[in-house]
C-alpha positions in Angstrom: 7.1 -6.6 -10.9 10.5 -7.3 -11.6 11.2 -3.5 -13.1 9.5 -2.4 -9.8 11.8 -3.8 -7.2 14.8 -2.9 -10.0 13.4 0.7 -9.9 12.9 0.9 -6.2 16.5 -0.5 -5.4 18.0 2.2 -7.6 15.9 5.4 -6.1 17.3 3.8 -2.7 21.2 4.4 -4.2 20.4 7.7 -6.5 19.6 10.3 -4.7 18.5 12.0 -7.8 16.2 9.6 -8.5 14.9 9.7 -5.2 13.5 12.9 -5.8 12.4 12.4 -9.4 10.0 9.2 -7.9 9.1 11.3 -4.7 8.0 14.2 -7.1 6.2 12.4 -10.0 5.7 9.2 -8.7 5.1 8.9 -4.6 3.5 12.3 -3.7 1.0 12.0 -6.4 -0.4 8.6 -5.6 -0.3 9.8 -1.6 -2.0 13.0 -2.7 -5.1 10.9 -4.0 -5.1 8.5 -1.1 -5.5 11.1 1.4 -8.1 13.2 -0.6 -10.1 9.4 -0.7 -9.0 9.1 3.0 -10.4 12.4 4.4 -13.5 12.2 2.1 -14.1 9.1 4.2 -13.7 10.3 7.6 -15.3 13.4 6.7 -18.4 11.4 5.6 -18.4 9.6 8.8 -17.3 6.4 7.0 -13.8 6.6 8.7 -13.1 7.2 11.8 -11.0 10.2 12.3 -7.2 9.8 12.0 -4.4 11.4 10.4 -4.7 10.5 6.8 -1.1 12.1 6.2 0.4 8.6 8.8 -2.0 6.3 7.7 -1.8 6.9 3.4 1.7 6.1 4.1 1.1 3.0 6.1 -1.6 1.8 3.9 1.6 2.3 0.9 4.3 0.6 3.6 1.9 -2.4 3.8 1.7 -3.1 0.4 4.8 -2.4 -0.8 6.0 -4.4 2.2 3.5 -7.6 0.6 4.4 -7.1 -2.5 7.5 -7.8 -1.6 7.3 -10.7 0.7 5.5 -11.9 -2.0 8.1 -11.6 -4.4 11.1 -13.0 -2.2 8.5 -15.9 -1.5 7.7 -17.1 -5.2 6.4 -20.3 -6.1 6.5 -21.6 -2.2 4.3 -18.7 -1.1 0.5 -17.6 -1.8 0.3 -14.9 -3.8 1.0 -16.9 -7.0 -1.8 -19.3 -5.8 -4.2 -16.8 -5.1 -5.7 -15.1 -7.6 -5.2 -10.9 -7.6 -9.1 -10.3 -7.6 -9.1 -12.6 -4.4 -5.7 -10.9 -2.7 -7.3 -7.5 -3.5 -10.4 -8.7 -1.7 -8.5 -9.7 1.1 -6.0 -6.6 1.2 -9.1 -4.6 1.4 -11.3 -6.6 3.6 -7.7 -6.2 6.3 -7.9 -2.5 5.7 -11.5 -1.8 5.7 -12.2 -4.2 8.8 -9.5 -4.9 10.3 -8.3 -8.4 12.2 -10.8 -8.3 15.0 -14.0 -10.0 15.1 -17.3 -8.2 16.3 -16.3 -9.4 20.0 -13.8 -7.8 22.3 
């Protein structure tokens, strides 16, 4: 985790780097999620939206826990929580949202 944050502070100042990350790194992983995205809302599963916005959201929000979770350390609750049950949960927020069944 720590070479992560290392990594992503350095592609922020190099801009050569930058583009080395955005080439082999970034596009490739948004490439899949919006193949899986637009298999889902061509299925039906999904409800249509612009996978091109939300893959990037769906990276913002993570990257964005990740690192809450890292400036949070031992006083927050992703090192209480095990990964299979933050995954679960991570998911569970993406797949069905905050809202109950009643509006």
């Amino acid at each position: 985790m720590d070479r992560f944050f290392f990594l992503l502070s350095e592609v922020q100042r190099d801009p050569e780097l930058r583009r080395q990350y955005a080439h082999v790194v970034m596009w490739p992983v948004l490439v899949l999620l919006e193949k899986y995205l637009d298999t889902r809302v061509s299925s039906g599963t999904f409800r249509p939206l612009d996978v091109n916005v939300i893959s990037r959201a769906l990276g913002g929000m993570m990257i964005g826990f990740l690192l809450l979770c890292r400036i949070e350390g031992d006083e927050g609750p992703c090192l209480t929580t095990s990964r299979r049950e933050l995954a679960a949960m991570m998911a569970d927020l993406v797949l069905n949202g905050l809202q109950t069944g009643k509006r």
